[in-house]
KOLVEXRO-451809 format. One record per residue (C-alpha): residue in one letter; x, y, z. Coordinates in Angstrom, 1 decimal. Layout:
KOLVEXRO-451809
[A; [X; Y; Z]] ...
This chain:
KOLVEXRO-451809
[X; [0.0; 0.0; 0.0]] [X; [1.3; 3.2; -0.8]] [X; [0.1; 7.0; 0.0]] [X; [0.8; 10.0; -2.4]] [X; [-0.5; 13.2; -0.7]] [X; [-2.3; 15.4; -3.4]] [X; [-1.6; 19.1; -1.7]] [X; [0.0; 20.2; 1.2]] [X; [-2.7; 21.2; 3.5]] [X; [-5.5; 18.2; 2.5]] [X; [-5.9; 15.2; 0.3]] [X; [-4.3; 12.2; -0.7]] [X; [-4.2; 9.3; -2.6]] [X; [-3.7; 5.0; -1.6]] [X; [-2.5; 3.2; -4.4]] [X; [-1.5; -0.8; -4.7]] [X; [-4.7; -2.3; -2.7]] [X; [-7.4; -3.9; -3.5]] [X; [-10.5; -3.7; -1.8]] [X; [-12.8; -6.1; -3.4]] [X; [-10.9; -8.9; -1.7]] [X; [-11.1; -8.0; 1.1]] [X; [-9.1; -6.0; 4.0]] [X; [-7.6; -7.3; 6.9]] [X; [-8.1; -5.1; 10.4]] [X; [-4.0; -4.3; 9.9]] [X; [-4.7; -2.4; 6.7]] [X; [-8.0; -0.8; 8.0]] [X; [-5.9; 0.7; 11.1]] [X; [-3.3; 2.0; 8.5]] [X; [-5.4; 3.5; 6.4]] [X; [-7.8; 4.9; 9.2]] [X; [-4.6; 6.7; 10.3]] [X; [-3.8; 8.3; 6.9]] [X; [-7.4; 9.7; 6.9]] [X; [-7.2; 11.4; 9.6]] [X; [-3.9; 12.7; 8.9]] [X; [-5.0; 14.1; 5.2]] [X; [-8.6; 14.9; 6.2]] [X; [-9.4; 13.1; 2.8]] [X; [-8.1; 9.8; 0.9]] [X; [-8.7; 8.3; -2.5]] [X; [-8.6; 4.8; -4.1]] [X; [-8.5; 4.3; -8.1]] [X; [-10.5; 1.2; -10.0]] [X; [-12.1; 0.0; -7.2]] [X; [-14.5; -2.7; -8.5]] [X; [-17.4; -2.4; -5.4]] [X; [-20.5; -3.1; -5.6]] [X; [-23.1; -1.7; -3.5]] [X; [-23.1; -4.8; -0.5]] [X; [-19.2; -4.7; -0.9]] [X; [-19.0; -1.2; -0.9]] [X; [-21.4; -0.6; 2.5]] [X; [-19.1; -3.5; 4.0]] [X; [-15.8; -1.5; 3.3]] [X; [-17.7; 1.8; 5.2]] [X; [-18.6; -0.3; 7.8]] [X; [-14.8; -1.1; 8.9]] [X; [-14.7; 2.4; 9.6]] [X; [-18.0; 3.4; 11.6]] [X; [-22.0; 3.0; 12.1]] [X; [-23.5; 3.8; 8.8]] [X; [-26.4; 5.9; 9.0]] [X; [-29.6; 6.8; 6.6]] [X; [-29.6; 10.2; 5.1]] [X; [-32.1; 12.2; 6.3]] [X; [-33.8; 13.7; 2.8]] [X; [-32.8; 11.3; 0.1]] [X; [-34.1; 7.5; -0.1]] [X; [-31.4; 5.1; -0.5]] [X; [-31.1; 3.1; -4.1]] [X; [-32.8; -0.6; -3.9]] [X; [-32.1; -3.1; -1.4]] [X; [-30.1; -0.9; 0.0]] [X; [-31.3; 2.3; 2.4]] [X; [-28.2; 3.3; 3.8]] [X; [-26.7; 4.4; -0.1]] [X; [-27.8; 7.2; -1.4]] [X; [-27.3; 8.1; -5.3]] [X; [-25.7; 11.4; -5.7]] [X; [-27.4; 12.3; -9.1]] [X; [-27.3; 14.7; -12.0]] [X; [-29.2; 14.0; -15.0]] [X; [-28.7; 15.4; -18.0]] [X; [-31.6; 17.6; -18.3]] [X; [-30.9; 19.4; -14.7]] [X; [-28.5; 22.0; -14.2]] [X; [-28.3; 21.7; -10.7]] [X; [-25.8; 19.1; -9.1]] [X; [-26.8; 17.5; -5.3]] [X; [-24.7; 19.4; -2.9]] [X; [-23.3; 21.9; -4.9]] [X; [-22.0; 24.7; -2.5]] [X; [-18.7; 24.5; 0.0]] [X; [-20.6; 22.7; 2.8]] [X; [-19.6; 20.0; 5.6]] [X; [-22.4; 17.4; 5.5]] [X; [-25.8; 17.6; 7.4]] [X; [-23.5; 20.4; 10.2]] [X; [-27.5; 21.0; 10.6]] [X; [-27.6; 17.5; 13.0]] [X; [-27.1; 17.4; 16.8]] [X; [-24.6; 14.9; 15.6]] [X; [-23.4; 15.3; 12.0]] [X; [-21.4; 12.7; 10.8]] [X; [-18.2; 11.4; 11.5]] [X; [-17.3; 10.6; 7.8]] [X; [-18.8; 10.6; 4.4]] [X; [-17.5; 7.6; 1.3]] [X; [-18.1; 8.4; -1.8]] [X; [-17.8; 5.8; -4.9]] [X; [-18.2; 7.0; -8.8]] [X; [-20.8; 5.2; -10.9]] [X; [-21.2; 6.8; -13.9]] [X; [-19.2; 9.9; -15.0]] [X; [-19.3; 12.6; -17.7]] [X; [-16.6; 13.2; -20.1]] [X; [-15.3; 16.1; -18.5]] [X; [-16.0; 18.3; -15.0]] [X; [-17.5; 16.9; -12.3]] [X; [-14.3; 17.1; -9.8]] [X; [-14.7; 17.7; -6.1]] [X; [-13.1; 20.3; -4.2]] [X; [-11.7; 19.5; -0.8]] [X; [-10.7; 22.0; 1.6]] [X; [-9.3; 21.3; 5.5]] [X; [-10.6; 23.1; 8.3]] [X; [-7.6; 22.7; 10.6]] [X; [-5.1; 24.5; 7.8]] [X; [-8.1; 27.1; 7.8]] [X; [-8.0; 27.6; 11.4]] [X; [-4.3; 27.4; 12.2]] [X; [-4.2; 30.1; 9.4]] [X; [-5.5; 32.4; 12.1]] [X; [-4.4; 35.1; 13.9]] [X; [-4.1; 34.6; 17.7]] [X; [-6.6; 37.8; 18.2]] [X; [-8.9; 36.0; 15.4]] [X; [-8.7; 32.5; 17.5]] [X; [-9.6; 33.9; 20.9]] [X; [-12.3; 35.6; 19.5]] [X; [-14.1; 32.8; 17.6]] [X; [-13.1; 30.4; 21.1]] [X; [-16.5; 30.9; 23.1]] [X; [-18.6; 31.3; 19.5]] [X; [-21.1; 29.0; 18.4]] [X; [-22.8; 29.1; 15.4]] [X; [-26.2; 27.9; 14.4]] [X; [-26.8; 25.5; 11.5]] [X; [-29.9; 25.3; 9.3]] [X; [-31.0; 22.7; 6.5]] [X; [-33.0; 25.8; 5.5]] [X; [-30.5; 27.8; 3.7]] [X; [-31.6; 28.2; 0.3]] [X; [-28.8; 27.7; -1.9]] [X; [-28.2; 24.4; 0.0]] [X; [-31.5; 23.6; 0.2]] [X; [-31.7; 24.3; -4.1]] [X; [-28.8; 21.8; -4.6]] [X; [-31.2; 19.1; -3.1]] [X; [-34.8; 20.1; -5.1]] [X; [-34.0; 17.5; -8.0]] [X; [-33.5; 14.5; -5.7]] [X; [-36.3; 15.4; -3.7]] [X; [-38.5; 16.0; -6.5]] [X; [-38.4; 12.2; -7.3]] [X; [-36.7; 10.1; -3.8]] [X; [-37.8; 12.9; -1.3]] [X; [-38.6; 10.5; 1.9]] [X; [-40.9; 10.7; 4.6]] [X; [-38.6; 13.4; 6.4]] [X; [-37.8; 15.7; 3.6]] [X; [-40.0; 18.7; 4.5]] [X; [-38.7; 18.6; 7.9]] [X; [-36.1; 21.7; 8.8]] [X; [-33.2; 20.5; 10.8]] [X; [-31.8; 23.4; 12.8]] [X; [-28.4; 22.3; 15.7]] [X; [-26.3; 24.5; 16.9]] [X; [-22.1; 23.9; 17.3]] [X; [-18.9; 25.4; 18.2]] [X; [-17.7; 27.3; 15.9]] [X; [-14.1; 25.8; 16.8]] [X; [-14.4; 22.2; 17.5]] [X; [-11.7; 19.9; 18.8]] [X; [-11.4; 16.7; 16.6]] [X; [-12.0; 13.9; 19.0]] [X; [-9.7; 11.5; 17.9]] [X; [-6.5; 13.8; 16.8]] [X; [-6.9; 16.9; 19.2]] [X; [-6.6; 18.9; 16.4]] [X; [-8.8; 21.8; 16.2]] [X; [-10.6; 23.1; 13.3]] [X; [-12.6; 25.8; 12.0]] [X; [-16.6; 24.4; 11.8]] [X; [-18.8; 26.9; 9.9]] [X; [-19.7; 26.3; 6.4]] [X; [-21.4; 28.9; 3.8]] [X; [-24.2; 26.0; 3.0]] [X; [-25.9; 25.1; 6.3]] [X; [-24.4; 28.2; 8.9]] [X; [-27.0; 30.7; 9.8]] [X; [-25.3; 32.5; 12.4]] [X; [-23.9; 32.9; 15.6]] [X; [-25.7; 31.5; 18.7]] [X; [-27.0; 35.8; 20.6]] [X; [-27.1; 37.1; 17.5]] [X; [-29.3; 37.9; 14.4]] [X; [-28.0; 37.0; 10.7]] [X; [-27.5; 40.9; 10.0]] [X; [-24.8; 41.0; 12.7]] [X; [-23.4; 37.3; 12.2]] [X; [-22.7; 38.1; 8.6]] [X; [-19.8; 40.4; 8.2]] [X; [-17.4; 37.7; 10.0]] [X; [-19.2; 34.6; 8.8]] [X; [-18.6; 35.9; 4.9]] [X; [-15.0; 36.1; 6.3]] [X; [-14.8; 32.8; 7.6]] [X; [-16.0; 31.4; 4.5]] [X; [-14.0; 32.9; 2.3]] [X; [-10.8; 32.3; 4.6]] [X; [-11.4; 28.4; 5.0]] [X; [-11.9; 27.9; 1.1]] [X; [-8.2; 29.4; -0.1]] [X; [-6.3; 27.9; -2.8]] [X; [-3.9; 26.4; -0.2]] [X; [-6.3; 24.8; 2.4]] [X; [-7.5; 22.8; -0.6]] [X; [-6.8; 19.7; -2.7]] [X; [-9.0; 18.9; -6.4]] [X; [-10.1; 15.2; -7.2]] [X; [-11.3; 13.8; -10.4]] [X; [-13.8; 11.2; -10.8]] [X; [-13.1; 8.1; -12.9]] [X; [-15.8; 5.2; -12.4]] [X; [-14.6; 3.0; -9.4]] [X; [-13.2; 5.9; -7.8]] [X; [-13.4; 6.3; -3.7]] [X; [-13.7; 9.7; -1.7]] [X; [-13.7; 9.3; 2.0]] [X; [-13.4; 12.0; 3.9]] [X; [-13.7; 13.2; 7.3]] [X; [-16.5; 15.6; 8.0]] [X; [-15.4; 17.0; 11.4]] [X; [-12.5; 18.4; 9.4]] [X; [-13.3; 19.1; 5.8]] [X; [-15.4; 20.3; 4.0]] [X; [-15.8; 19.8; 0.1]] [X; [-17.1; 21.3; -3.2]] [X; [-18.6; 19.4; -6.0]] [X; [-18.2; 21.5; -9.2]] [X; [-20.9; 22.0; -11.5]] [X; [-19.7; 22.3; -15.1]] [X; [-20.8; 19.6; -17.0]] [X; [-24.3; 20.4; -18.0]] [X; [-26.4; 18.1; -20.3]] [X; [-24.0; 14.7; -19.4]] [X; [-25.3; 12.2; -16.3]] [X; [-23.2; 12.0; -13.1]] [X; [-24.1; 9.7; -10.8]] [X; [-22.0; 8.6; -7.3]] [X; [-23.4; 6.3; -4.6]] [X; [-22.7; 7.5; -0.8]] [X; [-22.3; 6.3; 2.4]] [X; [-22.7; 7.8; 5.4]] [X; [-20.9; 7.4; 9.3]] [X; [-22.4; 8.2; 12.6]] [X; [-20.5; 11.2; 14.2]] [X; [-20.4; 12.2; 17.9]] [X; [-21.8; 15.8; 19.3]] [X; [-19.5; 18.5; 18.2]] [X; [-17.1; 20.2; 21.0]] 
């Protein structure tokens, strides 16, 4: 097994294993700790399907239903991450970490690539602990005591969902979701602390209105999205994203309009945010 890290602040990539025969609890520890070392980690040609694939997230954590979004058949816990070729909006299509709207948002999120168009589609990566560190001491003593609340409401998230919901909505769908976290939580398994707001599902800050949250939320979000807190990946079918979501958040580009897209996702029960 070898690991080629795709930037310096996030990302990187396992080569020379193969997962559809299987992984013994050795490898799993190994690769658990690269994870959480890159925030992100990627496998090529990975011949999965969707039993095999669940099994492989389940080395890793609880998997646990998404909240919106029925899974595909036989199988509740995976949920397709679709864009047909008629819509022009992609599922999740804003710098978000996932479902930050939870009392407990997840602990991880795997991605696998089904189908892919010809060109585009990429993810975008980007690590909240480079964002964070990034800070100024006066910056990081201010944001300490902050916490910020989280809505599934927002409504460019909430647009980047209408498609699937239009035609796998479940039972839940017209719920609102609404938790709020610190805005600077420790990760519970390195120590390492990161920067937890995100321009999709953040509101505002737990006192205060949305008026007087804004002017340092926009900051935030622009700070924890620059070029060098960030890594790119390209989808080729068989391809793996599995990130941590206490840590990163990601970007799925939307530039390939009038070609299908189509990932399957699993995700992993997190812990309450601190």
């Amino acid at each position: 097994m070898q690991v080629q890290p795709l930037a310096g602040a996030i990302g990187a990539e396992i080569t020379g294993i193969d997962l559809a025969r299987g992984v013994s609890a050795e490898e799993i520890a190994e690769i658990r700790q690269v994870w959480l070392k890159h925030g992100v980690i990627f496998f090529r040609d990975q011949d999965l399907p969707p039993g095999a694939f669940l099994a492989f997230a389940r080395h890793f954590g609880d998997v646990v239903e998404y909240p919106f979004i029925k899974g595909i058949d036989g199988f509740p816990e995976i949920i397709p991450v679709l864009k047909q070729e008629h819509e022009r909006h992609n599922f999740g299509g804003i710098w978000h970490s996932d479902t930050a709207y939870l009392e407990r948002p997840p602990m991880a999120t795997m991605l696998i690539a089904r189908e892919v168009p010809p060109f585009g589609g990429d993810t975008l990566f980007a690590s909240g602990h480079a964002a964070y560190e990034a800070l100024s001491d006066g910056m990081k003593a201010m944001l300490a005591p902050l916490r910020a609340v989280n809505s599934s409401a927002k409504a460019d998230a909430s647009k980047t969902r209408e498609d699937r919901v239009k035609d796998s909505a479940t039972a839940e769908a017209k719920k609102v979701y609404e938790a709020t976290h610190p805005v600077v939580r420790t990760h519970p398994e390195t120590g390492r602390r990161a920067l937890y707001v995100n321009t999709g599902h953040t509101a505002r800050f737990e006192g205060m209105t949305e008026e007087e949250s804004a002017p340092l939320l926009d900051f935030l979000f622009r700070h924890q999205v620059r070029p060098e807190f960030t890594c790119r990946f390209s989808w080729r079918p068989g391809s793996i994203a599995f990130w941590d979501n206490r840590c990163a958040l990601h970007n799925p580009v939307n530039d390939y309009h009038g070609y299908r897209r189509l990932l399957h996702r699993v995700t992993l029960a997190g812990d309450l945010p601190a």
